[in-house]
C-alpha positions as CSV (number, residue, x, y, z in Angstrom):
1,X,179.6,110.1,88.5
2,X,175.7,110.5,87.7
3,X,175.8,110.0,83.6
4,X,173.3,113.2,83.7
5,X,175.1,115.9,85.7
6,X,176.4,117.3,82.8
7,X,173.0,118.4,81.1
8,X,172.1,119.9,84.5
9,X,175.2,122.2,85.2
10,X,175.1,123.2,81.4
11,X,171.4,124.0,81.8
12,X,171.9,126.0,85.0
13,X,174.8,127.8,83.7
14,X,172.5,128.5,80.4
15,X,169.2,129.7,82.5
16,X,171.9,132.1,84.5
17,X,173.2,133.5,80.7
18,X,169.8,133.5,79.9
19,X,169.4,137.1,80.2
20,X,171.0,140.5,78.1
21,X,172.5,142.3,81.9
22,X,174.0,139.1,83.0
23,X,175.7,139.0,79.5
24,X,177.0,142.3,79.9
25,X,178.0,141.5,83.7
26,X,179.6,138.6,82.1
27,X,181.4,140.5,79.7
28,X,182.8,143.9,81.9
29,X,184.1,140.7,84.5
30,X,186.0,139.6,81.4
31,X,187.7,142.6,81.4
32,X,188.1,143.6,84.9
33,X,187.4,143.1,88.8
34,X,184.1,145.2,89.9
35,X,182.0,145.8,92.8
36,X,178.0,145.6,92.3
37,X,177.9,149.1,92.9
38,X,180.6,149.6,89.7
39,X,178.7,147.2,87.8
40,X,175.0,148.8,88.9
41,X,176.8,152.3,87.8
42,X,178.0,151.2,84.2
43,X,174.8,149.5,83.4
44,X,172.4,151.8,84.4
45,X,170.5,149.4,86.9
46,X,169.6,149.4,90.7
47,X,171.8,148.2,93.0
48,X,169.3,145.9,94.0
49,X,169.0,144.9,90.3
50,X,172.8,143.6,89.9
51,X,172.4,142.1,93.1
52,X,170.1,139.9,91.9
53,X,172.1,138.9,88.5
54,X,174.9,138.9,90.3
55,X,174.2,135.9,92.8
56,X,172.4,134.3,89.5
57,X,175.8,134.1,88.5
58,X,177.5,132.9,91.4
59,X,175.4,130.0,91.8
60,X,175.8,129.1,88.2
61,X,179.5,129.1,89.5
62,X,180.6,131.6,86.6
63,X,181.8,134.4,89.0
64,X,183.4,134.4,92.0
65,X,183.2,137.3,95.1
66,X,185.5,138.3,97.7
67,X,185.2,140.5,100.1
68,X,187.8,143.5,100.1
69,X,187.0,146.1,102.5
70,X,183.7,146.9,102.6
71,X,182.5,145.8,99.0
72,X,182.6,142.5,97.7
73,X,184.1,142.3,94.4
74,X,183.7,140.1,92.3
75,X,185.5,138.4,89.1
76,X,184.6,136.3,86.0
77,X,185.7,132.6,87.0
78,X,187.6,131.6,83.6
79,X,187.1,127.9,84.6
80,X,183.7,127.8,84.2
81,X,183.1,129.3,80.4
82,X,186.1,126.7,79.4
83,X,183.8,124.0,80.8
84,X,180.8,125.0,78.7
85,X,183.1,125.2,76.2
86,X,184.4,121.7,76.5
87,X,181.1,120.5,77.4
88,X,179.9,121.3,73.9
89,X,182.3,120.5,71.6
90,X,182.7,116.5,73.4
91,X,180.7,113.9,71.9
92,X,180.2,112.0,74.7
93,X,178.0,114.9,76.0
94,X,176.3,115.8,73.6
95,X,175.8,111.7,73.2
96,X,174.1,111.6,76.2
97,X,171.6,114.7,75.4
98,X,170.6,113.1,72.9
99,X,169.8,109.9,74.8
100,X,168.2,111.3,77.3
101,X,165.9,113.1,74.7
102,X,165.0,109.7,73.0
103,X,164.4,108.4,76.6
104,X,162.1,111.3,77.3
105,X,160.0,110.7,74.2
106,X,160.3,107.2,74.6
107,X,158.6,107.4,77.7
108,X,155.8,110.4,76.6
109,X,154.7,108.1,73.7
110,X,154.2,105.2,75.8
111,X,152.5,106.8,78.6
112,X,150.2,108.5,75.4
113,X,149.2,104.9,74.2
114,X,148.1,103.6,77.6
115,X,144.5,104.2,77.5
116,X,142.6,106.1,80.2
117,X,139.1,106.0,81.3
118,X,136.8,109.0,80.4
119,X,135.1,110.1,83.1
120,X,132.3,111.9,82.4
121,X,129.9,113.6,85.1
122,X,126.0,112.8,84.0
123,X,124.8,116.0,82.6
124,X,121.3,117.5,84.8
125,X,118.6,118.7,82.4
126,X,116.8,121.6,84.2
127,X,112.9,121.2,82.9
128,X,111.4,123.9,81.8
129,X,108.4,124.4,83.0
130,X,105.6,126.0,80.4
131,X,103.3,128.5,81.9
């Protein structure tokens, strides 16, 4: 297993809670099963709108649809907040965010020493003429 797949599921999963309607998406899933049209109706946003969140979400993994007539409904997967959960409190995790940041700035100080030719274009002088 890739040593840095962690940080990038947590950061997806972050960028898709990133955002006050998917919170409250994520929190009327807790509760119960909607459709996007439920979901557009409680919140008070287009259709269109939860649409959007919604498969933000899904691809984040933290909700799950199924098609049930001709809506597709979909649920909070509990899985995936247990994860982020888990993924925070173990030390090994958070061990390797923070090597990856000392690697990072490791690497931006080094490439910041390295000296790098100016290049400067030779400045025309327009003469003036006198008349």
């Amino acid at each position: 297993m890739d040593p840095f797949a962690f940080p990038e599921e947590l950061l997806r999963i972050f960028k898709a809670l990133a955002d006050a309607n998917r919170l409250r998406i994520i929190g009327l899933l807790s509760q119960s099963a909607h459709t996007g049209e439920q979901l557009a109706a409680l919140l008070g946003l287009g259709a269109s709108t939860v649409s959007h969140h919604l498969a933000r979400l899904k691809h984040a993994g933290l909700i799950s649809a199924s098609a049930e007539s001709y809506y597709s409904v979909y649920r909070l997967e509990p899985n995936s907040l247990e994860f982020v959960a888990r993924q925070l409190a173990s030390p090994d995790t958070l061990a390797r965010l923070a090597a990856e940041a000392d690697k990072q700035t490791y690497i931006r100080m080094q490439r910041s020493a390295v000296p790098r030719p100016i290049l400067k274009k030779p400045r025309r002088y327009r003469s003036r003429r006198k008349s």
